[in-house]
N, C-alpha and C positions, 0 to 999 in steps of 0.2 A: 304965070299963074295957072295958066289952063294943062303945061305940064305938071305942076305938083298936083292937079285935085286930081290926074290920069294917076299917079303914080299908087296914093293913097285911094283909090276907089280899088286899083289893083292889090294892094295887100289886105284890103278888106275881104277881098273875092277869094284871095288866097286862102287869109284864116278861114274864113266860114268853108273853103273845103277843105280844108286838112282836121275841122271837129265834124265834118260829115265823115270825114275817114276814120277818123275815132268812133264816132257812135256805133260806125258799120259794123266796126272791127269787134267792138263789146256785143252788139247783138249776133255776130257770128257766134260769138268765144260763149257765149248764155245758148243757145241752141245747142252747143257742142256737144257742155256739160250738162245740160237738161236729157240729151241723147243720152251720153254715157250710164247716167243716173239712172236714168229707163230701164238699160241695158244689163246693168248691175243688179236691181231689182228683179229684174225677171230669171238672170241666173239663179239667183239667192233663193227664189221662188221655184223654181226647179229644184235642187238640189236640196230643199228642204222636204219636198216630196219625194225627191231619189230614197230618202232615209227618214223614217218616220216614226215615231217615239214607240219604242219595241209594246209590243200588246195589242198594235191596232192596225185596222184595214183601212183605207183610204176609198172608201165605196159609200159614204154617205148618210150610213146607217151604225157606225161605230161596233163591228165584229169586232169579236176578240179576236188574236191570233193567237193559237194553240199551238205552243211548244212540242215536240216530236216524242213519239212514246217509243219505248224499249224493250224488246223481247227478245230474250226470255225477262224477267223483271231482272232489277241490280239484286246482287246477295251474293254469297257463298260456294262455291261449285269446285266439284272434286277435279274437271275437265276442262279442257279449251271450249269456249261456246263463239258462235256466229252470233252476233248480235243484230237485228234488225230493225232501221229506225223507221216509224212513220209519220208523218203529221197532214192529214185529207187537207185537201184541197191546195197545199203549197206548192209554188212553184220550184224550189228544191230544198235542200236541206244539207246545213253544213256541219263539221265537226272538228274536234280537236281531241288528242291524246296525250299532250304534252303538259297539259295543266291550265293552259291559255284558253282568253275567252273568244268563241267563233263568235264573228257578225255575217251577215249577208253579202259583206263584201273580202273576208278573210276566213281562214279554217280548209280544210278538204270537203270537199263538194262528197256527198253522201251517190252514189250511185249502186252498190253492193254491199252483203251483209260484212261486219267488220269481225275480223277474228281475234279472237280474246284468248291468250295463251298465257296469261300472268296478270297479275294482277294490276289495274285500271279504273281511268274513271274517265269515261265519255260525256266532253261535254258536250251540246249540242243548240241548235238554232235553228227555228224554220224558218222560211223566207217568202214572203207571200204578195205578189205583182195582182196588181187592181186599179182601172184605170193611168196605165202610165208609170204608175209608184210602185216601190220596194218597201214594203210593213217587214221588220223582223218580227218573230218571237221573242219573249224572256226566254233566256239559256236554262234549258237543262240539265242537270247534273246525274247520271247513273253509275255508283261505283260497283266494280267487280272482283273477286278476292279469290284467287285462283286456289286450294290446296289441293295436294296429295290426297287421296284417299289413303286412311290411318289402317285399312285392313285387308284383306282379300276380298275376292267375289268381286273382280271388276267395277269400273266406274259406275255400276248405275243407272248408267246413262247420263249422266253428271247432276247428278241430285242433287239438291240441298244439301251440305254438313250442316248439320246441328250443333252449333258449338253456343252454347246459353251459358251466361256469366252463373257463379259458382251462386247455389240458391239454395243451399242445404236445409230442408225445414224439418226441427223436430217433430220427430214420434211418426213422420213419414216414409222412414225408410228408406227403399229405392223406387216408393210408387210415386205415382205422378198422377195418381186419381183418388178418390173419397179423400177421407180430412184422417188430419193427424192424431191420433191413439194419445197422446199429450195433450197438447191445446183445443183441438178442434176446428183447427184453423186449415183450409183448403190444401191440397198436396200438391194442387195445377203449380207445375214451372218447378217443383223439386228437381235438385240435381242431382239429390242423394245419391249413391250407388253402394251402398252396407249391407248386403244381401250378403247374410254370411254362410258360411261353406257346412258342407254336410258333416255333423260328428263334431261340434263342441260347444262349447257352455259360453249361452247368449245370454248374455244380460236384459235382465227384466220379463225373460219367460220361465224362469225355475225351471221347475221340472215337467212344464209344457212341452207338446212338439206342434200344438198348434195354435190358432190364431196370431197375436201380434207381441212383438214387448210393449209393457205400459212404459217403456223405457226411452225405448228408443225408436219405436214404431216397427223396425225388422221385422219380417217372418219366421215363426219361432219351429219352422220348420227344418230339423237336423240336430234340436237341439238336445244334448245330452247331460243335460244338467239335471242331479237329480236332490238337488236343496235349494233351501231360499234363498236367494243369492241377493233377495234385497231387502231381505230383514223387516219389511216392512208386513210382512203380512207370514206368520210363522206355521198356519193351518191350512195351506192354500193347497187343495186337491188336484190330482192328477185330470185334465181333462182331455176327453176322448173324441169330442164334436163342439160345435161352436156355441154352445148352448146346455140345455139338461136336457133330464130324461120329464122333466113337469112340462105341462100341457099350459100353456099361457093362452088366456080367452077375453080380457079383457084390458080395453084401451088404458093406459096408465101415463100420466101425466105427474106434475107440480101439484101438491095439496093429496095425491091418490092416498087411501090408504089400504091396511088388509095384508091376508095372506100370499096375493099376486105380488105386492109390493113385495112382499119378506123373503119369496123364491127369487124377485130377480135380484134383489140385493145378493143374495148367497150368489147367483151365477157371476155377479160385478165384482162382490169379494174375492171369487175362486180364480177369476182372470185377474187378479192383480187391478182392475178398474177404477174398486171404492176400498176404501182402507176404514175398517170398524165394524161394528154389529149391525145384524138384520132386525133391524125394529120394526120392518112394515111402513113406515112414513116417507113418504116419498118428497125429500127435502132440497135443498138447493145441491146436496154433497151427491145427491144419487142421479137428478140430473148432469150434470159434470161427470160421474159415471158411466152415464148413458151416453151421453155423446161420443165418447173415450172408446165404447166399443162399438158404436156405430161408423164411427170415422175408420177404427179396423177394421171393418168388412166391407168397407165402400159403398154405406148404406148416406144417407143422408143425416148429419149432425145437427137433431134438431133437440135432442133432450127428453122426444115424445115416445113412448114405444105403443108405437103401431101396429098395419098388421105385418109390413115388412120383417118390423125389428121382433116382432109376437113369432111368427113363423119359421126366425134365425134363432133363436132363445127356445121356442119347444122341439128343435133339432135335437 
């Protein structure tokens, strides 16, 4: 009797330590994984700061980070240029030429200016270290368009080509300043180029060789036309200056009327400007005149004759 209650006190002693050995074993295995989880976190916590949402600094006070500028600017150029990037206060600056986007940790590393022999477009990224952390920039983009120069007289220097989409504006001609002898709509940005040759018959200056066409805006200078070529006006005198030989003295407007009114009608008439009789009344059809030959002399198209437009008219 007193061997079986040894035997069973023994296997009692036994279990209760082999669940001491289990418990151990789970509190190890719980520390393990509480360790690695720590461990994990803190990587993830790092490397979250190695790379930090592009536009910002990790300093506290939320800077911006300023993408890298490009000189000479992107555009057009007759020559090879050096290109030079900066962005203040970065710790460096990287780039790409192949079309791909640099980050702070990919791209060529920017340390001299890049040569630009064809046409390009540099992308670019600054990279900026603050407390510990890598901030990118948002990417830059500058393209570069390498041409030929189209003429003599060397590069330039490699200037700008001007190459502007086609912008032909009536009654402007080949100018690119004061307003259009047709509409009276600005000449800024014409493309025209109808600058016609000395010695033939231009449309819409008859038998003018100066001022403008009502036509076409050209300079009616070279012109050897000696009829009305636009039918529109069958008594249109030869003129000799940009104006008459009468003395204009007084401001004239919308509503003017009078003798001043009836000379410049005649000089609006005789330039092809206003189409009809000098009545003196200065109507909506003789402003629309005025304009017409104010925009041809690169005076300002307001309708009003002033002392500018007084002083071009008693010429």
């Amino acid at each position: 009797m007193e061997l079986i209650q040894q035997v069973t006190t023994f296997k009692q002693h036994k279990k209760t330590n082999f669940i001491n050995l289990i418990n151990t074993y789970m509190k190890i295995n719980k520390i393990i994984f509480l360790f690695m989880l720590g461990l994990l976190s803190i990587s993830s916590t790092a490397f979250a700061s190695t790379l930090l949402t592009p536009g910002t600094i990790d300093n506290g006070v939320g800077n911006t980070a300023k993408e890298p500028i490009a000189s000479p600017i992107a555009g057009t150029y007759t020559s090879s240029k050096s290109i030079a990037l900066s962005a203040i206060g970065a710790s460096s600056i990287r780039y790409t030429l192949d079309g791909s986007t640099p980050s702070c940790l990919s791209g060529t590393v920017y340390s001299t200016s890049i040569s630009v022999s064809s046409t390009k477009t540099i992308k670019t990224v600054a990279c900026y270290t603050d407390n510990g952390s890598t901030s990118p920039s948002n990417v830059a983009s500058y393209a570069y368009t390498i041409r030929s120069a189209s003429s003599g007289g060397g590069s330039g220097g490699g200037a700008t080509v001007v190459t502007p989409a086609s912008n032909i504006i009536a009654g402007c001609g080949d100018r690119t300043t004061g307003f259009s002898s047709t509409t009276g709509q600005s000449c800024l940005g014409n493309t025209g180029t109808a600058t016609p040759a000395l010695g033939q018959v231009i449309p819409g200056c008859d038998n003018r060789t100066t001022g403008f066409s009502y036509l076409t805006g050209v300079s009616c200078l070279g012109n050897i036309g000696t009829a009305i070529t636009s039918g529109l006006n069958p008594t249109i005198p030869t003129l000799t200056t940009p104006g008459s030989k009468f003395i204009f003295t007084l401001p004239l407007k919308l509503g003017s009327k009078g003798n001043e009114v009836k000379e410049l009608q005649k000089v609006l008439i005789a330039g092809g400007y206003l189409i009809g009789l000098a009545d003196g009344s200065f109507g909506p059809k003789t402003v629309a005149a005025v304009k017409k030959y104010q925009a041809a002399y690169g005076l300002t198209a307001d309708g009003v004759v002033g002392p500018a437009t007084r002083a071009l008219l008693s010429k």
